[in-house]
N, C-alpha and C positions, 0 to 999 in steps of 0.2 A: 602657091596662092590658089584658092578657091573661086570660083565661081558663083556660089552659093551664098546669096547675100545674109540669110538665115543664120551659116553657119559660119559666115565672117563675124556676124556680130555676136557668138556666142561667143567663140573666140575673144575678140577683142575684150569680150566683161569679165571670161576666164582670165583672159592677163592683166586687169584691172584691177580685180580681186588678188591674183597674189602680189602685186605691188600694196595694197592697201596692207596683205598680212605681213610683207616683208617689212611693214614701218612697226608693225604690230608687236613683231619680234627684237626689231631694234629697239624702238619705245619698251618694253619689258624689260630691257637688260640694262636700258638706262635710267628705268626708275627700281628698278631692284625690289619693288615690294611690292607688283601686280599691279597696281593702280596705272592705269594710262589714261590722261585727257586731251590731251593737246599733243601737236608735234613742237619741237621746241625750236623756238626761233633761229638760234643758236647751231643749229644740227640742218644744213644744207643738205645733206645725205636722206633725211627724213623727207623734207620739204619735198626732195624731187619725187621722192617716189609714189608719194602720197597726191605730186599735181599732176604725174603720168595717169595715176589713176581716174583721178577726178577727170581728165582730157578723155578716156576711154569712155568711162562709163558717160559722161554728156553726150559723146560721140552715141554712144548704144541706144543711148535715150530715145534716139527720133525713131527708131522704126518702136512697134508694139512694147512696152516695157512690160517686166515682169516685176512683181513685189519683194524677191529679194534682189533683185536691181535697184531699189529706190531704196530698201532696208541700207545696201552695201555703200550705194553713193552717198547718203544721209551718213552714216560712220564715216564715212572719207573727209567728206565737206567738215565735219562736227571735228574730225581731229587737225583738219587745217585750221581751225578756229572761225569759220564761217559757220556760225549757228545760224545766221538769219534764212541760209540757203539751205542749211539740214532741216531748215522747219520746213520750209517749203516744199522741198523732197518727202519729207516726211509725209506734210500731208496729200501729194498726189497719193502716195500710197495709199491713204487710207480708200482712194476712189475705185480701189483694186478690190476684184471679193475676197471676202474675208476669210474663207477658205484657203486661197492661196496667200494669204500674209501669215496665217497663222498654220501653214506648212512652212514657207518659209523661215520662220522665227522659229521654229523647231528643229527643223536641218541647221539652222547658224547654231544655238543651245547644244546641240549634238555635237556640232565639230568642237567647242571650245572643252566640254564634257569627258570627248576622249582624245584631246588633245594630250 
């Protein structure tokens, strides 16, 4: 454990994010043709790992957020089926400069790219 509350919370959004891709990857294999919108009701396995995430990154939320913090929670929330909360995530971001949303949104493009 750190003491570095800095780096507690980058942490905690690093392990936010790979639970959101761990659903990303399950979701892919259960829809077989690349399309993922939702987690499915149905798949308890999806649901958790997806509201581990969404607990994280809220958690991350309160100290300074970054714009792909608000990009990743907004996909999180959006695949839980809470659109009404990915809008609203969404548009804190946009209160972000624009510089760093659209670095953000570049490094996400990238990893799926050379994925």
């Amino acid at each position: 454990k750190t003491v570095d509350a800095e780096g507690d919370a980058k942490l905690k959004e690093l392990e936010a994010t790979l639970y959101y891709r761990q659903w990303m990857i399950l979701a892919h294999r259960r829809m077989l043709n690349g399309s993922v919108t939702v987690a499915a009701a149905d798949r308890p396995d999806e649901l958790a790992l997806l509201s581990k995430a969404n607990a994280l990154y809220a958690e991350v939320a309160r100290r300074p957020p970054t714009a792909a913090l608000f990009m990743d929670w907004g996909n999180t929330l959006r695949a839980l089926g809470k659109f009404d909360d990915a809008v609203r995530i969404g548009q804190q971001r946009r209160h972000r400069p624009l510089h760093a949303v659209a670095i953000a949104e570049a490094l996400t493009l990238d990893q799926f790219v050379t994925a």
